[in-house]
Each structure stands twice: as C-alpha cells, then as structure tokens.
N, C-alpha and C positions, 0 to 999 in steps of 0.2 A: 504494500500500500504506500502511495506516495500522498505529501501533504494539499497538494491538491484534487485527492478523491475525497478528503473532509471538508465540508464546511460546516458554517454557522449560517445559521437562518433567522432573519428578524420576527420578531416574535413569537419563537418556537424556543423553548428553553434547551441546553445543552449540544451536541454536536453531533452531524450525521455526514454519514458515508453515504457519497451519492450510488444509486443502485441501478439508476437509467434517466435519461432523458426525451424529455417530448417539446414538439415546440412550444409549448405554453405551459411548462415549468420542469419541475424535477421529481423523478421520484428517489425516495430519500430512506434510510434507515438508520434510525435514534442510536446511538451507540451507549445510550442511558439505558433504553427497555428494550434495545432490538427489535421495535414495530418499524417497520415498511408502510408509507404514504406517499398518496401523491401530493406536492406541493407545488401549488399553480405560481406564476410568475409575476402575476397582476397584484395578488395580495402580500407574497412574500419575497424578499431578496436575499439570495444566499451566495455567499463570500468566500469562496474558496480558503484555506488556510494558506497557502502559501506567498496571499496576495497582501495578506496582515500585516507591517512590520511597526515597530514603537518607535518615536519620536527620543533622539539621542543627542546631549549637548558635543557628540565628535565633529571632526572639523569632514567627517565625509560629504560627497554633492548633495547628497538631499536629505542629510541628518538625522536618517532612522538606521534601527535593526533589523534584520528577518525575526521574523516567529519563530522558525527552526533554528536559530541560533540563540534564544532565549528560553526554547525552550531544554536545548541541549545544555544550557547554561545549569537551570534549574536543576536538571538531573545530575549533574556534576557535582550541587554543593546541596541535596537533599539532605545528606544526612547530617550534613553539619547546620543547615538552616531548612527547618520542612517549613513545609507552604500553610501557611499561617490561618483562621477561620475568616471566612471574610465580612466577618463582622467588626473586629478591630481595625480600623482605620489606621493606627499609629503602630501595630504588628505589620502590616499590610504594607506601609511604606518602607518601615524599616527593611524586613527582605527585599522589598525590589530594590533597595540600594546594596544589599548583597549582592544578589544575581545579577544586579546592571547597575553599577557604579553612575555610569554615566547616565540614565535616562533623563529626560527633560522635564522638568519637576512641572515646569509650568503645566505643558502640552499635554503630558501624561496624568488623567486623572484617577483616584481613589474606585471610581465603575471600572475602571479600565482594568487595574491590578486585579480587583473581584473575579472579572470576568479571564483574566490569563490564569487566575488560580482555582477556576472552577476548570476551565480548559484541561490544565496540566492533569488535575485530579481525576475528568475522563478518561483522557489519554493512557495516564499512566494504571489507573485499574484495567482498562482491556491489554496491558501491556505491548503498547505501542511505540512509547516515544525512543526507544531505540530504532526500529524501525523506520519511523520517520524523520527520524534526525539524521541517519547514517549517509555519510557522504556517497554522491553518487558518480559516476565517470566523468573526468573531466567532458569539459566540451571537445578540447582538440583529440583524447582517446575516441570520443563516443563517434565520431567524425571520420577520423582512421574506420571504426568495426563496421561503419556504415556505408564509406567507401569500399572496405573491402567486397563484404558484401552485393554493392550494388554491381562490384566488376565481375564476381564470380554469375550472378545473375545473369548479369549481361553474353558472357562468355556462354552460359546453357543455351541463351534466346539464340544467340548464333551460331551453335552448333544444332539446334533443332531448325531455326530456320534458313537454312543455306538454299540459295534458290536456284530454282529448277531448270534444265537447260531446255530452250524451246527448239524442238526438232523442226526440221522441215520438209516437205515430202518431196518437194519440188527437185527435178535432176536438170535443173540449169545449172547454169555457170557458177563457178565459185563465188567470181566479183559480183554477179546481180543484186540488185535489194530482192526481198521477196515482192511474191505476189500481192498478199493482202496489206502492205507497208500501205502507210496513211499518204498523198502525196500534197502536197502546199499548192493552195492554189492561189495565183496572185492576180492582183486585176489592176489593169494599167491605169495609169495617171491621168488624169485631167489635164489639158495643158494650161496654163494660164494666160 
C-alpha cells in the first residue's frame, strides 16, 4: 500500500483506503471498522495522504514537510515520546516540537496536531506506517527498470512482428514495377 491509496474525507471521521473509483466519487473503506461505501464527490472531498505536508519555519521553497516524513519521524521517537490524548493542548504541542523541531507555530494549529495524532494512531494499529513510510526506488532507478523493460518489450513486438514478404506472380522483368502498383496521375498546368 502506498500513501496515496489512503485518504481523508471531509466529514467522514478517521481514514480510508480507496477501494475503487467512479466518476462521481469514491468508493472507500474505513480503516477504523472496515465498512466499504460509496462516497459521492458532490458532498465529500477526499485528500489523498501523500498530498498533506505541514507548514515548517526551514528555509526550503515552499516551507513544509511531507506527511511520510513526519510520520516516519513519529515512529522513530514513539517510544521515547508516545502520541499524546488529544485533549491536552499543551501535551499536544509539546511532542510536535519533538517530532518536528521546526514546524510553524503560527500556521500549524492545535486541530491540526489532533488530527496527525488520530492519523498516526490508525495507521499504526493496522500496522502500516512502516509500510508507508518505506523509501521507494529512486526516480533515476525506477526509470532505468522501466526502460529496461520497455526495450525488452519492444524487442518481443519485433521479433513477433517482422513483416511479410509480398510475393509476386507476375514472370516479367526483374526491373518492372508490378502490375497492380498505384500510378500518379498528374494534370497539366494552367498557363497564365
């Protein structure tokens, strides 16, 4: 499972793995109760995980984190700081400046931690966030396996289709065209 088969859905509590799509919304399954719905488009919107990132005082171009890297963060230092009730606001802040030093106090608000710490706490009961944190092939490997790939492909297509040689029955000349050859027919100019 990669973190863009989970999303979040506006006003649907908890996190679902998409199960299929239609044009006029998703069907979805709760990773809370494992019930399967359909959920229309018109009413709800749902947010891929891996399109999530927090808002970070680093000097990167557009001044957030990934999700998969905070959440890979959390897992790191659980046992030395577990995810806090999210009823405590001032437990709440405190760990997210463990597990991200730098977040942006302003930008990042006290719903926002609530909800990364209900997140983690799904995740990590269906025993996920390995899974979805685990690095994947670079770009320039996954590019190589694809080229490879495509040249072995390519290579089958033109050994299965090598084309046919067209006979002819005709016992003229070697140099002639054939008979049924198309021939250009041109029409003379106009003079002006």
């Amino acid at each position: 499972m990669d973190l863009s088969e989970v999303v979040a859905i506006t006003g649907l509590p908890g996190l679902f793995k998409i199960a299929g799509r239609k044009n006029d919304g998703v069907i979805a399954t709760s990773l809370v109760d494992d019930k399967t719905q359909f959920v229309p488009a018109r009413t709800h919107l749902s947010t891929p995980l891996d399109k999530i990132t927090i808002y970070t005082t680093d000097d990167t171009p557009d001044d957030t984190v990934e999700l998969k890297k905070v959440l890979a963060s959390i897992k790191k230092h659980e046992a030395a700081h577990a995810v806090p009730d999210g009823k405590d606001e001032k437990a709440l802040k405190t760990w997210m400046e463990k597990i991200l030093p730098t977040y942006d106090k302003e930008k990042v608000h006290v719903s926002d931690m609530k909800k990364l710490a209900k997140w983690y706490g799904i995740l990590n009961a269906k025993q996920l966030i390995e899974e979805l944190t685990a690095e994947k092939p670079a770009e320039g490997e996954r590019e190589k396996n694809e080229e490879g790939a495509a040249e072995k492909t390519e290579v089958v297509a033109k050994k299965e289709s090598k084309p046919k040689k067209i006979q002819s029955n005709n016992s003229s000349k070697a140099g002639s065209k054939p008979s049924n050859a198309v021939k250009k027919i041109t029409t003379p100019r106009k003079a002006t």
